[in-house]
TIMI-982048 format. One record per residue (C-alpha): residue number from 1; residue in three letters; x, y, z. Coordinates in steps of 0.2 Angstrom, whole numbers, m for minus. Layout:
BEGIN
REC;k;r;u;v;w
REC;NUM;ALA;X;Y;Z .
...
# end
This chain:
BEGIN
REC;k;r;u;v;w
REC;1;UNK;330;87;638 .
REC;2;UNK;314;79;642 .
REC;3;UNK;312;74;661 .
REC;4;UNK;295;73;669 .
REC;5;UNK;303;72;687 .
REC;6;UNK;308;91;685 .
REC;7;UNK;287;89;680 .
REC;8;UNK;278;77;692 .
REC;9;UNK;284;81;709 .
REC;10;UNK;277;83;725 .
REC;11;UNK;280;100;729 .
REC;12;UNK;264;111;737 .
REC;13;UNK;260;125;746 .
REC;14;UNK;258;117;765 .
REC;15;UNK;261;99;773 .
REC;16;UNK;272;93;755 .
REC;17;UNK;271;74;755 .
REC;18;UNK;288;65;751 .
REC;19;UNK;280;49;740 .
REC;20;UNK;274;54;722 .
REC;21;UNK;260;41;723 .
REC;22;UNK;253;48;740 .
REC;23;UNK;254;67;733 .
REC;24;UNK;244;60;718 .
REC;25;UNK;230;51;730 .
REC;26;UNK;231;66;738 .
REC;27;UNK;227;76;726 .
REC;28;UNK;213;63;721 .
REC;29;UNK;205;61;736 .
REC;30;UNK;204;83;738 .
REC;31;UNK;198;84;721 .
REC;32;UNK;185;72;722 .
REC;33;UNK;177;78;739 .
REC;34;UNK;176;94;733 .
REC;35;UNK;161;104;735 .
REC;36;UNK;166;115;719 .
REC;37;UNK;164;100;709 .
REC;38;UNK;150;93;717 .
REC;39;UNK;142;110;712 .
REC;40;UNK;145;107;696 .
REC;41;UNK;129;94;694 .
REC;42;UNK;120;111;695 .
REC;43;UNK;130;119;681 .
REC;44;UNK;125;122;664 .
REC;45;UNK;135;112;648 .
REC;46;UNK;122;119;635 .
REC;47;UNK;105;116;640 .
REC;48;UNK;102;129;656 .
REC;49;UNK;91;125;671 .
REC;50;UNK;88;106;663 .
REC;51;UNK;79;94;675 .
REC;52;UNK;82;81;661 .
REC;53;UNK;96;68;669 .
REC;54;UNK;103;62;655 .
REC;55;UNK;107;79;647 .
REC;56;UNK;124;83;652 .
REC;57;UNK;128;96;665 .
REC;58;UNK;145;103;668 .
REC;59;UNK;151;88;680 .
REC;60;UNK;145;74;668 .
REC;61;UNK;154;83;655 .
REC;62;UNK;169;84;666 .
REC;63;UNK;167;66;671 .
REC;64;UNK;169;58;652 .
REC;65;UNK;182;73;648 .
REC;66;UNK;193;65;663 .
REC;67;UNK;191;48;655 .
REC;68;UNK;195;53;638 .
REC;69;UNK;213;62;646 .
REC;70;UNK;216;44;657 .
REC;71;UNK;215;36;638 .
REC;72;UNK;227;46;629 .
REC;73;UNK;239;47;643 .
REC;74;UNK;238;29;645 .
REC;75;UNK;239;28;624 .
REC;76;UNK;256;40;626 .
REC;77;UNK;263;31;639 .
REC;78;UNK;261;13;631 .
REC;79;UNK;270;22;615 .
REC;80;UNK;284;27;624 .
REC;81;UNK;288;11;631 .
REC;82;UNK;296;7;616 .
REC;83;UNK;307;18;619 .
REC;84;UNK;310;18;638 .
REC;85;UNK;301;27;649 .
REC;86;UNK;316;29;657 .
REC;87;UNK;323;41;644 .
REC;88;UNK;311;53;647 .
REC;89;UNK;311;52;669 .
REC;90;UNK;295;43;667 .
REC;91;UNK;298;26;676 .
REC;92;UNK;290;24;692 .
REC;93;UNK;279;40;687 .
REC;94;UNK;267;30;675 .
REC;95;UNK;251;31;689 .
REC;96;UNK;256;50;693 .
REC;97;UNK;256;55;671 .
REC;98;UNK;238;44;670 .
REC;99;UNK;231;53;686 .
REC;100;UNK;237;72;682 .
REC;101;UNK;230;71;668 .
REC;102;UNK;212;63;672 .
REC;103;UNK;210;74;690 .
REC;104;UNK;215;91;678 .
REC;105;UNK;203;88;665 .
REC;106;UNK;189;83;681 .
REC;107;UNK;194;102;687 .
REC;108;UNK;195;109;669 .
REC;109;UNK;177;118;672 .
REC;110;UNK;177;121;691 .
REC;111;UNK;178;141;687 .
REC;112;UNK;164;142;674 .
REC;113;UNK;149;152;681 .
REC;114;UNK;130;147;682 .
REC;115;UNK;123;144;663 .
REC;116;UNK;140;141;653 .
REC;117;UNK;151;154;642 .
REC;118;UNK;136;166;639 .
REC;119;UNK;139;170;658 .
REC;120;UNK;157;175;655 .
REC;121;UNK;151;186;644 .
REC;122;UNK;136;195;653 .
REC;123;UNK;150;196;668 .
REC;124;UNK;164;206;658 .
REC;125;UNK;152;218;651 .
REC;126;UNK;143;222;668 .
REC;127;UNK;160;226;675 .
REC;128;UNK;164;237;660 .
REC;129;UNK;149;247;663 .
REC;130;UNK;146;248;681 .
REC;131;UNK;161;243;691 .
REC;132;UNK;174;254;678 .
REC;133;UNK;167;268;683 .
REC;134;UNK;168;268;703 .
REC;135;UNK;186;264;699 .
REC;136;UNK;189;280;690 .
REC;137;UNK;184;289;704 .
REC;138;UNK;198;281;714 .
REC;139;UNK;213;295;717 .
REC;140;UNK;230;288;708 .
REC;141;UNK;242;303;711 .
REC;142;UNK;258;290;710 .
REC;143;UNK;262;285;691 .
REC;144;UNK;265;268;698 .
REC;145;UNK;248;265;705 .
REC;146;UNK;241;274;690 .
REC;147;UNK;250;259;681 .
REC;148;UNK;242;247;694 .
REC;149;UNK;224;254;691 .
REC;150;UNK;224;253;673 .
REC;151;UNK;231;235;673 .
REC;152;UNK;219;229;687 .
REC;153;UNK;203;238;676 .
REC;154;UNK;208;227;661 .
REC;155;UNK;211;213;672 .
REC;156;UNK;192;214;680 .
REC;157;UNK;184;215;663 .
REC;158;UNK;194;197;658 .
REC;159;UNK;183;185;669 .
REC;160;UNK;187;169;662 .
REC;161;UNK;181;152;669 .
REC;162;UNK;201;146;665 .
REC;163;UNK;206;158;676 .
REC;164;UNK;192;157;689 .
REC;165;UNK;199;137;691 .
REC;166;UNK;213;141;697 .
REC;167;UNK;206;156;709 .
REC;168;UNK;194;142;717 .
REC;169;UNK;206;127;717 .
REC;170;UNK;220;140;728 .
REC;171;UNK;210;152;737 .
REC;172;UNK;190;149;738 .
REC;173;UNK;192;130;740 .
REC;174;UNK;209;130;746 .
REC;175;UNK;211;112;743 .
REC;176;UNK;231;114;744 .
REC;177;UNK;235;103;729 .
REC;178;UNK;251;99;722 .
REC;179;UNK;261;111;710 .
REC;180;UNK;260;97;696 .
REC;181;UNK;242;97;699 .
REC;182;UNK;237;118;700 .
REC;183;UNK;249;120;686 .
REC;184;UNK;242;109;673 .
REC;185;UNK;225;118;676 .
REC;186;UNK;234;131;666 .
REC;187;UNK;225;130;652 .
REC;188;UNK;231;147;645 .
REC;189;UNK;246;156;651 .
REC;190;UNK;242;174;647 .
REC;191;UNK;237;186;664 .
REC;192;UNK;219;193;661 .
REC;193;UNK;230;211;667 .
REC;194;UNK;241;208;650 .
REC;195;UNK;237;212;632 .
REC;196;UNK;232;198;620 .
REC;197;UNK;249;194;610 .
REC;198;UNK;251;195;591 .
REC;199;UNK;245;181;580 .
REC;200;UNK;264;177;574 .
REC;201;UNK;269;177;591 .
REC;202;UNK;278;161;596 .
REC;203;UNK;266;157;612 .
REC;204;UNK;252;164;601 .
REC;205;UNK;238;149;605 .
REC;206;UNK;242;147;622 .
REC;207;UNK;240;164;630 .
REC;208;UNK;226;168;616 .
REC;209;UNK;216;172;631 .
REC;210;UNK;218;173;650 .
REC;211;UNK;222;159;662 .
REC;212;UNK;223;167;679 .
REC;213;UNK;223;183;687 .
REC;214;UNK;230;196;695 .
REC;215;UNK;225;189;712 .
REC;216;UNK;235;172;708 .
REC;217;UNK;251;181;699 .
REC;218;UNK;263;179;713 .
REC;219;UNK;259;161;716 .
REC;220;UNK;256;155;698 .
REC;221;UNK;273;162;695 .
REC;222;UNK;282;154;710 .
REC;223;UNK;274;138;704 .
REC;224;UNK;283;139;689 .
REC;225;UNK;298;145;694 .
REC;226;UNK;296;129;708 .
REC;227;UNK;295;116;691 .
REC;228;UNK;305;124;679 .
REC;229;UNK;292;131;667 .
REC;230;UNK;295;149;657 .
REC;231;UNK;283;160;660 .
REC;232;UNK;270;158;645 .
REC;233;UNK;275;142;642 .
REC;234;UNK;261;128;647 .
REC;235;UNK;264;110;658 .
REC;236;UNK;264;95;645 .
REC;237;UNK;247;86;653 .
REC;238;UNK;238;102;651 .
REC;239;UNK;239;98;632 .
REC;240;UNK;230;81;635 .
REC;241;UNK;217;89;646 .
REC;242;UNK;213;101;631 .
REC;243;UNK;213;87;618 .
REC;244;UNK;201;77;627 .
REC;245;UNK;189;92;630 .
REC;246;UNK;189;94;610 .
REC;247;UNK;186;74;607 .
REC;248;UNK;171;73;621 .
REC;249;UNK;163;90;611 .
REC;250;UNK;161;79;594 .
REC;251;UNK;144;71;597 .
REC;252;UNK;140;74;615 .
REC;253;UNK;130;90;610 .
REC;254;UNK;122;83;594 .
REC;255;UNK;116;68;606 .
REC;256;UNK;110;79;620 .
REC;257;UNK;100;89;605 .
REC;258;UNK;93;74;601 .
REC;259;UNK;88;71;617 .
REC;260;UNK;80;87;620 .
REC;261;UNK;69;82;602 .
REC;262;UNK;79;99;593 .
REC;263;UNK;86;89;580 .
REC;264;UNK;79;72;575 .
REC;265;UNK;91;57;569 .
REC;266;UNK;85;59;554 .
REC;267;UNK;90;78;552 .
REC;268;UNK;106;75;561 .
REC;269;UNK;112;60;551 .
REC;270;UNK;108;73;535 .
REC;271;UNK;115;87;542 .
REC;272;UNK;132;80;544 .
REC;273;UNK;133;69;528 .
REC;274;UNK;126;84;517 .
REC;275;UNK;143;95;527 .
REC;276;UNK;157;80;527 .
REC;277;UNK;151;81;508 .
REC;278;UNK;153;100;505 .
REC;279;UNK;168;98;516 .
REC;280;UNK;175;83;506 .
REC;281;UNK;179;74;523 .
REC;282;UNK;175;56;519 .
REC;283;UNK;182;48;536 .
REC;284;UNK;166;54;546 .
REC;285;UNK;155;50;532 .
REC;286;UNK;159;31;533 .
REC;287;UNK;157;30;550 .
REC;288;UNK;139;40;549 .
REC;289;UNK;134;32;538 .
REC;290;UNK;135;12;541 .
REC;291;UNK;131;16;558 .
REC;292;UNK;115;24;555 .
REC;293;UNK;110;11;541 .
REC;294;UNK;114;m2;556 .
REC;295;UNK;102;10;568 .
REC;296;UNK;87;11;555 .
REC;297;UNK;87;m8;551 .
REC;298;UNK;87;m12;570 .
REC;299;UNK;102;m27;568 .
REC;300;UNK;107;m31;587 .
REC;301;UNK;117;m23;595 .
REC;302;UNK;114;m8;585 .
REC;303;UNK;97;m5;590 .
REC;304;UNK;92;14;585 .
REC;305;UNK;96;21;602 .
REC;306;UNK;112;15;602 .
REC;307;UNK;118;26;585 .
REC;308;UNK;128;38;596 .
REC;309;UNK;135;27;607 .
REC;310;UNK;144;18;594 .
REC;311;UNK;149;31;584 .
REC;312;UNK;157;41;599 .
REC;313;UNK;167;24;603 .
REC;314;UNK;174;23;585 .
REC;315;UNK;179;41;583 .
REC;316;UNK;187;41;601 .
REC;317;UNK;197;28;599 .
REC;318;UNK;204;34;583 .
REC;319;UNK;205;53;589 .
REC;320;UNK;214;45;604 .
REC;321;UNK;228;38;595 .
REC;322;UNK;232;51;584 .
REC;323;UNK;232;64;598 .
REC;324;UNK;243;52;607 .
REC;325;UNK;255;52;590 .
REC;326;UNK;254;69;589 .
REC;327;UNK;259;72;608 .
REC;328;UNK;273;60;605 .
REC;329;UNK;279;70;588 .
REC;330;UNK;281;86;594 .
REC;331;UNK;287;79;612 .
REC;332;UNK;300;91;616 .
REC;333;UNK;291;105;611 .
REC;334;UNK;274;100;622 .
REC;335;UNK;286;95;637 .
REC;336;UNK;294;114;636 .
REC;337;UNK;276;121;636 .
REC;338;UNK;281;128;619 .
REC;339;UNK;271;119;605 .
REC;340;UNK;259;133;601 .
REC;341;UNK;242;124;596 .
REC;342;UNK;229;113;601 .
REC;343;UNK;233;93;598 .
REC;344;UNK;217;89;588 .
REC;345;UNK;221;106;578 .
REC;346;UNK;240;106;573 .
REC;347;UNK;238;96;556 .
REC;348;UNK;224;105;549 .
REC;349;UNK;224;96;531 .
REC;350;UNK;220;77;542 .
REC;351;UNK;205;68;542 .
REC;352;UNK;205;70;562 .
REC;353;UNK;204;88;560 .
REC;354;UNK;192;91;547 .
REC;355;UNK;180;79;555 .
REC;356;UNK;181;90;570 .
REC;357;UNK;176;104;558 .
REC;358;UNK;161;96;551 .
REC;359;UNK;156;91;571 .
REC;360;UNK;156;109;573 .
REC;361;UNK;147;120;561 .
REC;362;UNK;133;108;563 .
REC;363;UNK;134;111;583 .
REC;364;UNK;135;130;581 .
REC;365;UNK;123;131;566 .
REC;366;UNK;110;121;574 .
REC;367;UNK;112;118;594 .
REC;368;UNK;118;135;600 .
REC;369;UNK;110;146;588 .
REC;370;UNK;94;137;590 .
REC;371;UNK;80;148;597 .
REC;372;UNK;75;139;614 .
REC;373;UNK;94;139;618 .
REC;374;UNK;96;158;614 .
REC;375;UNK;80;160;624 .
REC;376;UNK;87;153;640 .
REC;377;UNK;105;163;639 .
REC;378;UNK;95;180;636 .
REC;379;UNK;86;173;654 .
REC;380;UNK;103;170;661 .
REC;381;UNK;110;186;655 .
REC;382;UNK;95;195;664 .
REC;383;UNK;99;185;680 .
REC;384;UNK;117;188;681 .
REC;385;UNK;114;205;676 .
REC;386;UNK;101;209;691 .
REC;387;UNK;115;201;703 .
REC;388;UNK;127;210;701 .
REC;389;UNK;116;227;700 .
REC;390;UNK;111;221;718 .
REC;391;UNK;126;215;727 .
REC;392;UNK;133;234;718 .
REC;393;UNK;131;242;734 .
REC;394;UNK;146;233;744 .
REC;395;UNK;158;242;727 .
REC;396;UNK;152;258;731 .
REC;397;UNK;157;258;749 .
REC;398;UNK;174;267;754 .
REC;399;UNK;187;255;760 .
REC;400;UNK;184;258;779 .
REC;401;UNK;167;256;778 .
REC;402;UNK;167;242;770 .
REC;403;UNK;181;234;781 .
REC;404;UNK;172;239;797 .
REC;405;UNK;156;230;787 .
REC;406;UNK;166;214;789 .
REC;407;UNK;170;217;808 .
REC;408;UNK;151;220;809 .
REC;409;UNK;150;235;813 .
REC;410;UNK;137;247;809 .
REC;411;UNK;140;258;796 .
REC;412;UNK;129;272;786 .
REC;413;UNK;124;259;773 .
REC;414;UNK;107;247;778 .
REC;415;UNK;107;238;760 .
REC;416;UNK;125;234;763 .
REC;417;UNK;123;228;781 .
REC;418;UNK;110;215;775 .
REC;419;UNK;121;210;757 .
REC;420;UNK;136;206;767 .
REC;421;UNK;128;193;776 .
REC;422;UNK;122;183;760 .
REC;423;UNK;141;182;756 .
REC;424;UNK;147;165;760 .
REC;425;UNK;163;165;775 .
REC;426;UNK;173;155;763 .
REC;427;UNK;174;169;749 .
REC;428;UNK;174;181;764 .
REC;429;UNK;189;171;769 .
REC;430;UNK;201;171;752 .
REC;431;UNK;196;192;753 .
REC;432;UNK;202;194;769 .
REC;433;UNK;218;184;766 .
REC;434;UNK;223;194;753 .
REC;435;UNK;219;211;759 .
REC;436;UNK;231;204;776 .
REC;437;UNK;244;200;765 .
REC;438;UNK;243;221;755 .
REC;439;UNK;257;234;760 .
REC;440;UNK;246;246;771 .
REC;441;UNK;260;261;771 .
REC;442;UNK;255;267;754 .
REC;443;UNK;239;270;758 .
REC;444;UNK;233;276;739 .
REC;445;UNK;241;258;732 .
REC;446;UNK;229;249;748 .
REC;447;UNK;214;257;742 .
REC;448;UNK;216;253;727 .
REC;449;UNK;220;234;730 .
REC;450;UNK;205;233;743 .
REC;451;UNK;192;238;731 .
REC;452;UNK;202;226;716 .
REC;453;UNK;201;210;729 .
REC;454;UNK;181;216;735 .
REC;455;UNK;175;216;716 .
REC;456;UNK;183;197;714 .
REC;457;UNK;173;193;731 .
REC;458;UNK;158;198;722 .
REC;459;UNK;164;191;705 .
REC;460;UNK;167;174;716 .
REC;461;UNK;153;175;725 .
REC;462;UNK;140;175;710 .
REC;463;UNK;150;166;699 .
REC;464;UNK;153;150;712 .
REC;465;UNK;133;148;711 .
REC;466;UNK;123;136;703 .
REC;467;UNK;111;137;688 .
REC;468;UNK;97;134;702 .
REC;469;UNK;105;143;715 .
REC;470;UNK;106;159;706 .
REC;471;UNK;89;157;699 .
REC;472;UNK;81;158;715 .
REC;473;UNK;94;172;724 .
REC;474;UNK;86;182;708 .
REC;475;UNK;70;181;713 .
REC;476;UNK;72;181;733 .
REC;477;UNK;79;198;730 .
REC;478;UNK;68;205;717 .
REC;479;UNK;54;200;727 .
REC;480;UNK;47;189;716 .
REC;481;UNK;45;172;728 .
REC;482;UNK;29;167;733 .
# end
């Protein structure tokens, strides 16, 4: 039975507050005032290090991605009123379904790193290679704690910026936001400690890759235990969030290309008519193509700046409605956190869908396979790289050392001293809280856990800094300043 009051409640972690629409202002108000997503100005969409403003950065991106998710949760709601909202427990809930789901999709890329996804990357292979093998020297005599080691090496070599949302929103920011709100953060429900599931597994799409740690288990799975949800079973908004990500992708990238003089109108307006074409999709064709004959003859108001612009508006709306109809379809399988695709991808033979398609074989052919934009993730993959060979020291420490390090006390280990003291007292902060909250009779197991929470202090550390920021702690510590 569908009931979004099991869903949309005002349970949290400290000081709950009794009326729904103040738990969502709430929310609002943390979220917005956040210095995680102010940061995220400074964060790469595609385009690293770019003093261009009208390019998009992660938050601008995050910005038109929350207004896309206020649409179609305004679009799904006005379809349901046919209905009732009271059949499915909305009534009275209509401002905390709209608000859920634009605040998620604001949060949706708090977690990524300094210069986008290639980052992610960089960071999972540096801990393969360097991190790994100081764990293997850590003594495991127990078959349970060898069971723990293994699972928490996997789990350090899954960085993902889904996961890293959550760690920021609960323990580095703790903003102490509703249930309803951390939950439908969840993008993906699979720990980065488990193994991916097979493809014909029923939850297959959704815990397709990690959504929170090891670190966050215990209170991702009191969350939703709290709301009802299985475990690898998603929150409904959370499919809206992901839906209106896809739909701001479609021409946001080509336009930001265009921008940055990679690809010309000309080239772009070729590129996708010569794909819908090969692709046989006719819906995007139409719409390419009277609204570049409209740009190139100049007609008011579809002077030839304004070709994007327009064309966005009319795919939105119409990528709105159907994700909305889909959503609405497939209601009780969404609202159990069981319907195992993305909206825009469930009907793969619609026009929707294979617009999407067209949208992005051009973006990956052209944008991020394009040679400056290679150039500038090889640059960040040096960058992050070198950052983490630096911090490295504070992994090698034994865990006394490195707890007296933190009551600043001197220990045999100069570069260390110094490194500590770059780290910022909030991250220092969620460590410490999480080693005060470790079973310290089984002293093989503490270790163990010690050094697992002091790698995801340097993970968060680096990770929580800025394109800019971590340009110039590169060079500060490889004596490269002026």
């Amino acid at each position: 039975m569908i009931d979004y009051k099991k869903r949309l409640t005002t349970f949290r972690q400290m000081n709950e507050i009794d009326i729904i629409d103040y738990s969502i202002e709430s929310d609002r108000g943390r979220i917005l005032s956040s210095a995680a997503l102010r940061r995220l100005q400074k964060r790469t969409q595609v385009f690293a290090l770019e003093l261009n403003a009208s390019i998009r950065s992660r938050l601008t991106h995050s910005m038109e991605v929350a207004q896309n998710a206020r649409f179609i949760a305004k679009t799904i709601l006005a379809k349901l009123k046919d209905e009732g909202l009271d059949k499915y427990g909305l009534e009275e809930l209509e401002n905390a379904f709209i608000s859920t789901a634009e605040m998620t999709s604001l949060l949706h890329d708090i977690g990524n790193p300094p210069f986008g996804h290639f980052a992610e990357q960089t960071i999972n292979k540096w801990m393969s290679k360097n991190a790994l093998p100081i764990f293997e020297e850590f003594e495991a005599l127990k078959d349970e704690n060898k069971k723990l080691k293994e699972m928490l090496s996997f789990d350090l070599c899954n960085y993902d910026g889904n996961a890293q949302a959550l760690r920021v929103i609960m323990k580095l920011q703790r903003m102490n936001l509703s249930y309803t709100q951390i939950i439908s953060v969840l993008k993906y429900t699979r720990g980065a400690y488990e193994e991916k599931p097979a493809k014909n597994s029923s939850l297959s799409y959704v815990m397709k890759k990690p959504g929170f740690y090891y670190s966050e288990k215990d209170s991702i799975l009191k969350i939703q235990e709290k709301l009802g949800i299985k475990a690898g079973h998603r929150f409904p908004i959370t499919y809206i969030m992901e839906a209106a990500d896809d739909i701001s992708y479609l021409t946001a990238d080509l336009e930001d290309s265009h921008e940055k003089g990679i690809l010309s109108l000309k080239k772009i307006y070729r590129l996708i008519t010569e794909e819908c074409k090969k692709q046989e999709e006719e819906y995007l064709l139409k719409i390419v193509e009277e609204e570049y004959t409209k740009a190139q003859a100049g007609e008011k108001p579809y002077q030839f700046n304004m070709f994007f612009t327009i064309m966005r508006a009319r795919l939105v709306g119409s990528l709105v409605r159907h994700v909305a109809e889909v959503y609405i379809q497939n209601h009780e399988k969404v609202f159990e956190g069981s319907f195992n695709s993305a909206l825009l991808e469930y009907d793969e033979q619609s026009k929707y869908y294979k617009a999407i398609k067209v949208l992005q074989t051009i973006s990956t052919k052209y944008i991020y396979q394009n040679k400056d934009v290679q150039t500038l993730e090889l640059q960040s993959y040096k960058i992050i790289n070198s950052l983490f060979d630096n911090y490295k020291p504070l992994l090698e420490l034994k865990t006394e050392d490195f707890l007296a390090l933190l009551e600043d006390k001197k220990i045999d280990c100069f570069i260390s001293m110094r490194l500590i003291k770059r780290i910022s007292s909030k991250q220092i902060v969620a460590y410490e809280n999480d080693i005060n909250a470790l079973d310290k009779e089984d002293k093989e197991a503490f270790k163990i856990l010690e050094w697992y929470h002091r790698v995801r202090l340097i993970i968060d550390y680096i990770s929580g800094m800025t394109d800019d920021y971590a340009l110039e702690e590169y060079k500060v510590l490889s004596a490269l300043n002026k």
